[in-house]
C-alpha positions as CSV (number, residue, x, y, z in Angstrom):
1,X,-62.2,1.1,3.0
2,X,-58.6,0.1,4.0
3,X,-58.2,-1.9,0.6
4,X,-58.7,1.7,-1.4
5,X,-56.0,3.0,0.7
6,X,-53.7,0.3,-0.1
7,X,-54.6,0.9,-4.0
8,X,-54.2,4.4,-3.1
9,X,-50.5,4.2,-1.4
10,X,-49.4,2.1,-4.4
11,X,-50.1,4.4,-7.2
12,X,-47.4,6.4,-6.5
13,X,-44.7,6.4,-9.0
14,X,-41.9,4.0,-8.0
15,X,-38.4,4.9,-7.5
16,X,-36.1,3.2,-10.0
17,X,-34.5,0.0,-8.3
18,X,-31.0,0.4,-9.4
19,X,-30.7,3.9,-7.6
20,X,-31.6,2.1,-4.3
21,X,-28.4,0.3,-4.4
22,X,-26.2,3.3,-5.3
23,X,-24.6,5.4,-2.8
24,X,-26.4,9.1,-3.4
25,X,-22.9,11.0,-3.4
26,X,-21.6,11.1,-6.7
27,X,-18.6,12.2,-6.3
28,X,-17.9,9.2,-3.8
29,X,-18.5,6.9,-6.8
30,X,-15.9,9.1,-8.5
31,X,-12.8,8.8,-6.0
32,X,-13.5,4.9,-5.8
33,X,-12.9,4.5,-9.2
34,X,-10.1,6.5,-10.1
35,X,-7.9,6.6,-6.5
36,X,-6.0,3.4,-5.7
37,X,-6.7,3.0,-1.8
38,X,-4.0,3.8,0.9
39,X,-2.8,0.0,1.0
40,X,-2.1,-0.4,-3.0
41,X,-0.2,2.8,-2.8
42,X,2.5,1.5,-0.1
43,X,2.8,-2.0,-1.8
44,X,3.5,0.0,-5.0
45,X,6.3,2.3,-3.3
46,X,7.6,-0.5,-1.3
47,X,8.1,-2.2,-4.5
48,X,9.5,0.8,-6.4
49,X,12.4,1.1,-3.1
50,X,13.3,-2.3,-3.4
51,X,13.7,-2.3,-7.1
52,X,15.7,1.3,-6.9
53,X,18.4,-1.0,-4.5
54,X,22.0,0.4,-5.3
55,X,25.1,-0.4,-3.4
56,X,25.6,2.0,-0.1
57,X,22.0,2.5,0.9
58,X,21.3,2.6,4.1
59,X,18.0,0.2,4.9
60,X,16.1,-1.4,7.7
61,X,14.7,-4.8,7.8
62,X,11.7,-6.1,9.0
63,X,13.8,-7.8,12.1
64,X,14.9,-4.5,12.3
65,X,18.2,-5.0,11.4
66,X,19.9,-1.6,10.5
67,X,22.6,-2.5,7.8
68,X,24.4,-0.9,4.5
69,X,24.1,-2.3,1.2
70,X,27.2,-3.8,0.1
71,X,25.9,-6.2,-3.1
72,X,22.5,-6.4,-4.5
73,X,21.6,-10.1,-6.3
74,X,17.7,-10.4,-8.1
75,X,16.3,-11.9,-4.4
76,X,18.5,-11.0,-2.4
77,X,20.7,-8.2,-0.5
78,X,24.2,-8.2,1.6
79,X,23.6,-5.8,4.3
80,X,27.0,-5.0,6.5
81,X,25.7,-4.6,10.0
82,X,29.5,-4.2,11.6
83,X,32.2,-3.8,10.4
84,X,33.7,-6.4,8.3
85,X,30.2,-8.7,9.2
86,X,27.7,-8.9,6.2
87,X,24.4,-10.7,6.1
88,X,22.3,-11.7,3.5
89,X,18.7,-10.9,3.8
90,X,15.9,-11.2,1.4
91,X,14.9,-8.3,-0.8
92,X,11.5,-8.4,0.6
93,X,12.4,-8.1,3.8
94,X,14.0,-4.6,3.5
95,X,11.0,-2.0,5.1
96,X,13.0,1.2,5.3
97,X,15.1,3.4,2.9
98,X,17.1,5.3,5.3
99,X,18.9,8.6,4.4
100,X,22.6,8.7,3.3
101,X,24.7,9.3,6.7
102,X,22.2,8.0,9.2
103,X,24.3,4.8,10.0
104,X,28.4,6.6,10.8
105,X,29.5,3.2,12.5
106,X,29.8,0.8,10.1
């Protein structure tokens, strides 16, 4: 008797096995696919603001040096911090794009 039911419970028709694997939202499929995730979108503006770079921008570093741009070389950036004091800092270590004004003592 048991080994009918077993023949029995099988002769249902089977799922197909790719669709077990699939998430069933569709439309979650949809916004991996075409929306780049959080992370890709800062590394791609943080690399746009260090390529936009222009003499008198006012940055911070990643030591969190604030400083104004006074010459901008292919790797690297002078950044016066005081008056009449400039450092030269990697381009990759600028973090922040500050707004025109924001540093008044230098």
């Amino acid at each position: 008797m048991l080994i009918n039911m077993a023949y029995a419970a099988d002769s249902a028709p089977a799922a197909d096995p790719i669709m077990q694997f699939l998430p069933p939202d569709r439309d979650f499929r949809i916004v991996l696919l075409h929306d780049d995730p959080p992370q890709m979108k800062r590394a791609k503006e943080q690399k746009n603001m260090i390529e936009s770079l222009q003499k008198g921008d006012e940055v911070v570093t990643s030591g969190g040096e604030l400083g104004k741009v006074v010459k901008v070389s292919e790797a690297y950036v002078g950044l016066e911090v005081a008056q009449n004091v400039v450092i030269h800092v990697q381009k990759s270590a600028i973090t922040t794009l500050l707004p025109k004004g924001t540093i008044k003592d230098i």
